[in-house]
Structures are given as structure tokens and as C-alpha cells.
C-alpha positions as CSV (number, residue, x, y, z in Angstrom):
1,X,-1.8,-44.7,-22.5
2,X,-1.0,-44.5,-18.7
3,X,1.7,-41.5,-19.9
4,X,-0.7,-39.9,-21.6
5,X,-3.4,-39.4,-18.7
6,X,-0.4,-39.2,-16.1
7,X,1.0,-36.0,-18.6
8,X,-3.0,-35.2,-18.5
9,X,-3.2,-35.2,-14.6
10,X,0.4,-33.4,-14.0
11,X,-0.5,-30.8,-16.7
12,X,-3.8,-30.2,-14.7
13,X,-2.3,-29.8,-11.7
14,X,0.4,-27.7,-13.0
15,X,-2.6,-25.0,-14.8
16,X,-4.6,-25.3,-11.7
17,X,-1.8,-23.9,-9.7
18,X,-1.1,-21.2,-12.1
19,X,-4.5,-20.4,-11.9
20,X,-4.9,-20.4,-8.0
21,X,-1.8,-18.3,-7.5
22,X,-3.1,-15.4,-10.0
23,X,-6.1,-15.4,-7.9
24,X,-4.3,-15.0,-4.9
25,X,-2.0,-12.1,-6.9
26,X,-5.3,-10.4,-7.7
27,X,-6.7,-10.7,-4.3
28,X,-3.2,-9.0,-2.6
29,X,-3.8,-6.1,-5.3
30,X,-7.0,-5.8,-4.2
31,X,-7.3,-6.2,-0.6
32,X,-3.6,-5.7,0.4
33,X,-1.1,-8.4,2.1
34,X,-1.0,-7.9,6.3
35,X,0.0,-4.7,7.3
36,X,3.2,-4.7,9.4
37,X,1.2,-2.3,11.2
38,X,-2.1,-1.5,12.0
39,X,-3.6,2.0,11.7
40,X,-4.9,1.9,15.2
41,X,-1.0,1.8,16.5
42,X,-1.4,5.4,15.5
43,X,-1.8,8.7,17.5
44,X,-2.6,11.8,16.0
45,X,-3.3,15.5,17.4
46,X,-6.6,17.3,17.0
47,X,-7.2,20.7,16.1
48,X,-7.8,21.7,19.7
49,X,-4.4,20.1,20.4
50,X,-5.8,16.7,22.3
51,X,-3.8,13.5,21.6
52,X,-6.3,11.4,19.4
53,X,-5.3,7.1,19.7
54,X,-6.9,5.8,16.3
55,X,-7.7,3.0,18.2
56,X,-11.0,4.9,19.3
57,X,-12.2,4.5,15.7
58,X,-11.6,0.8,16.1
59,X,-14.3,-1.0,14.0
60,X,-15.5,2.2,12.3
61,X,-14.9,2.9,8.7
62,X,-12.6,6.2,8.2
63,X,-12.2,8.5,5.5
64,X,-9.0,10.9,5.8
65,X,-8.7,13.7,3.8
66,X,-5.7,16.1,4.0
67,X,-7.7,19.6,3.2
68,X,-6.5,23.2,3.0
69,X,-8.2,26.3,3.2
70,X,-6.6,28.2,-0.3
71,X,-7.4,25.2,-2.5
72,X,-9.5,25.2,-6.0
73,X,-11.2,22.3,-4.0
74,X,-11.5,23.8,-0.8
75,X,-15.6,24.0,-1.4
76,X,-15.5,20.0,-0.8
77,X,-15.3,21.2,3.0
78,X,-19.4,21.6,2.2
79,X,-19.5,17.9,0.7
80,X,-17.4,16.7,3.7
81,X,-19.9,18.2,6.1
82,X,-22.8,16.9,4.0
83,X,-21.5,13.5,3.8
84,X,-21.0,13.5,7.5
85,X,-24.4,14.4,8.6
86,X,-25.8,12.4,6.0
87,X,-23.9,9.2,6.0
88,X,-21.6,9.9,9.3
89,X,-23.1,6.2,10.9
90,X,-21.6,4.6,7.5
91,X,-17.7,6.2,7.9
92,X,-16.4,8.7,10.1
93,X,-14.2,11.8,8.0
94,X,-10.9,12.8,10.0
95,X,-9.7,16.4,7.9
96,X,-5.7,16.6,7.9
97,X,-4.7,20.3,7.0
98,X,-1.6,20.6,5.3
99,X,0.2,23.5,3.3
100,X,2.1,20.8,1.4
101,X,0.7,21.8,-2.5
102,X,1.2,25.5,-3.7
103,X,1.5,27.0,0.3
104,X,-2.4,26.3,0.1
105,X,-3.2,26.2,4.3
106,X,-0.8,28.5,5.7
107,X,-3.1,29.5,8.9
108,X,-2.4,28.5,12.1
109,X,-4.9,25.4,13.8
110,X,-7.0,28.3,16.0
111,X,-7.0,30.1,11.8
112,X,-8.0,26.5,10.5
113,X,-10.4,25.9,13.0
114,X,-12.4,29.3,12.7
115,X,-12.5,28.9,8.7
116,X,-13.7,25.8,9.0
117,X,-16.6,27.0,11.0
118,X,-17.4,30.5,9.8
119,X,-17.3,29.4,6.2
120,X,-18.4,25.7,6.1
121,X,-20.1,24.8,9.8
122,X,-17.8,22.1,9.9
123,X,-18.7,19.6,12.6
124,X,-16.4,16.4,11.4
125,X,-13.3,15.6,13.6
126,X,-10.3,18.1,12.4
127,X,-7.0,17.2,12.8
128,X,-3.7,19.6,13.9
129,X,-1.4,20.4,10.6
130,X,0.7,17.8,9.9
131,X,3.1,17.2,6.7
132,X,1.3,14.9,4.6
133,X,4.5,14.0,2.2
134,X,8.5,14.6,3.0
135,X,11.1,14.3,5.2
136,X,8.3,15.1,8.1
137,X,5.6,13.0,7.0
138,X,3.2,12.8,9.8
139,X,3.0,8.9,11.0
140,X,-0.2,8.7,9.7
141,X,0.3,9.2,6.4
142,X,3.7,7.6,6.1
143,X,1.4,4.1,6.6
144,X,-1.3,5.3,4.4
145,X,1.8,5.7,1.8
146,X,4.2,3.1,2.8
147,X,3.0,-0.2,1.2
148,X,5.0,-2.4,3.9
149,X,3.3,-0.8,6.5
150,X,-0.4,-0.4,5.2
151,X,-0.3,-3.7,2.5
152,X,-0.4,-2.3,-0.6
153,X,-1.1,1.3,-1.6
154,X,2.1,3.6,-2.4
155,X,0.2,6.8,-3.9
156,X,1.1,9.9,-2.1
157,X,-1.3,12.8,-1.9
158,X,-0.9,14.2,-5.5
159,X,-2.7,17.5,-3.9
160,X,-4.9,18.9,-1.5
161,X,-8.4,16.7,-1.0
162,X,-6.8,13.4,-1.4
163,X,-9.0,10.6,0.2
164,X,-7.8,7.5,2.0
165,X,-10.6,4.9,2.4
166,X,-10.1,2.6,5.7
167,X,-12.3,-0.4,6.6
168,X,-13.9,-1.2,9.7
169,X,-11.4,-3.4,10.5
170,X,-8.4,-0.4,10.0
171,X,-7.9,-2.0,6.5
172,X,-6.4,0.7,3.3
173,X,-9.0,-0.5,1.0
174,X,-8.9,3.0,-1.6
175,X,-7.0,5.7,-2.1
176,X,-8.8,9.0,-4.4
177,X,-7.7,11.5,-6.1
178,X,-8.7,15.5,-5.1
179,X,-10.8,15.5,-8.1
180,X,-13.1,12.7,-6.5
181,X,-15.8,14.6,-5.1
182,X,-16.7,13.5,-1.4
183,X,-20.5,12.7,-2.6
184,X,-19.5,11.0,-5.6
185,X,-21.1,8.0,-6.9
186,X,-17.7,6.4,-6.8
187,X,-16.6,7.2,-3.2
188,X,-20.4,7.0,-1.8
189,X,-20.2,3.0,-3.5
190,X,-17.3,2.4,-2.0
191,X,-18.4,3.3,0.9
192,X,-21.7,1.6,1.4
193,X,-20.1,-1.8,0.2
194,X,-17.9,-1.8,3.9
195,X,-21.6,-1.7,5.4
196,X,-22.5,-4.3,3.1
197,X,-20.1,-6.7,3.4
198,X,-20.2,-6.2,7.5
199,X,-23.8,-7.3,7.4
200,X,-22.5,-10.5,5.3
């Protein structure tokens, strides 16, 4: 009898810690392992040329977006700016131009700059042209893509209007695709859960 409720107990334990450790698999997938590096180790150029430290958006979320002027989904600018002025206290949009996909943003910053605001009033921070994939991957992006350095996510941008989700706490928590409109139901969610779960 003692066996059989020692087999019990052991058995218990053993299915328990099974258990516990896919738990702690799901929650990795999820929420990603520590970084090796944090996005605010980061520096990155602004369109008027200024050195930016990602530091300064320390506790804020961010929402980076590598855009192009040429692109079938270059009218998201107008959701960008719209999701700026109407939920720019919830996540702050940082615009990376790129002419990575199809030679889509091959303008100069000043070009960028002027496009941006002649066709789109564009008020959210824009970013110099940087490689966002390659042998010159901008720093930036190689942790947004490197799972070692941001804790989980490998997904490159697949194309132009590829969106990067980042916690307050300068977390990768979602990466989507160009076809995920910047006012979507799914990226405005995901989005007003990081407010959420900072009140918690």
C-alpha cells in the first residue's frame, strides 16, 4: 500500500512539474525571456538629423513603423497621424523610412520630411532613413529582430508598414504585419491593454 501512494505522490510531483514548466514555455513565448539588451541602450537619428537616446521614451509605450513614401500602404501615414492625435498619451509612433521593399522611399530625409507634411500633416516623431533588414541593419531594428537581444521575436519587416509594439517598460511585446492597419481593432487592443495592465 505505502508503494502505491509513494508511486501516487512521485507521479504527482512528476505531472505537476511537467505542467509548471509548459506554463513557464508559454509565458517566454508570450512575454519574451530577458533581453540581453534593453531598447533604451539605443540611439537613433531624427529626420532633422538630431541624435535621439531611446531612453527619453523610457516608460512610454512605442510603436515603430518603418514607412515609405511609394508604398500601396503609404495612406496608413493618415492612420498614423490619427492614431497619434487620438491616442498619442496611450503609445508614442516613431516612423522609420526605409527603401528596403521594391526601392519604395528613395527621397532624401529633407524629401521625406516635406511628403510627410504636404501630403499627410504628419506631426509624430520621424526618424532619418535607416536599413531596416541586411548587412546595414540600423541598431534598432537588429534588436527588434534579433531574439537574443530583444527576448523573443525574430520576424523581420516582410515590407513597408511593419509595426513593432514596445511596452512601457521597453518590452517587444508584438510585432504586425503591413496589412495591420494602424487603427485596427487588433493593434488599438493591444495597445490599450499596456494602459491597462499599468493601472493594475
Amino acid at each position: 500500500m505505502w508503494k502505491f501512494l509513494l508511486f501516487t505522490a512521485v507521479l504527482g510531483l512528476v505531472l505537476f512539474g511537467v505542467a509548471f514548466a509548459r506554463v513557464q514555455q508559454r509565458s517566454v513565448t508570450k512575454h519574451g525571456v530577458q533581453p540581453k539588451q534593453t531598447l533604451y541602450d539605443l540611439t537613433a537619428e531624427t529626420i532633422g538629423g538630431k541624435a535621439l537616446s531611446l531612453e527619453t521614451f523610457r516608460g512610454k509605450p512605442l510603436l515603430i513603423v518603418n514607412v515609405a513614401s511609394k508604398c500601396g500602404y503609404t495612406p496608413q501615414y493618415a492612420d498614423l497621424q490619427k492614431l497619434h492625435e487620438q491616442y498619442g498619451e496611450l503609445v508614442t509612433i516613431l516612423g522609420f523610412p526605409a527603401n528596403d521593399f521594391g526601392r519604395q522611399e528613395p527621397g532624401s530625409d529633407e524629401e521625406i520630411a516635406e511628403f510627410c507634411q504636404v501630403n499627410y500633416g504628419v506631426t509624430f516623431q520621424m526618424m532619418s532613413k535607416v536599413h531596416v533588414k541586411g548587412k546595414e541593419i540600423h541598431p534598432v531594428y537588429h534588436w527588434l529582430t534579433d531574439p537574443e537581444l530583444n527576448g523573443w521575436n525574430q520576424a523581420e519587416p516582410s515590407w513597408n508598414f511593419c509595426k513593432y509594439l514596445i511596452d512601457a517598460d521597453g518590452r517587444l511585446v508584438g510585432f504586425y504585419k503591413s496589412g495591420v492597419k494602424p487603427l485596427s481593432d487588433e493593434l488599438l487592443s493591444a495597445i490599450k491593454s499596456l494602459d491597462s495592465n499599468e493601472d493594475e
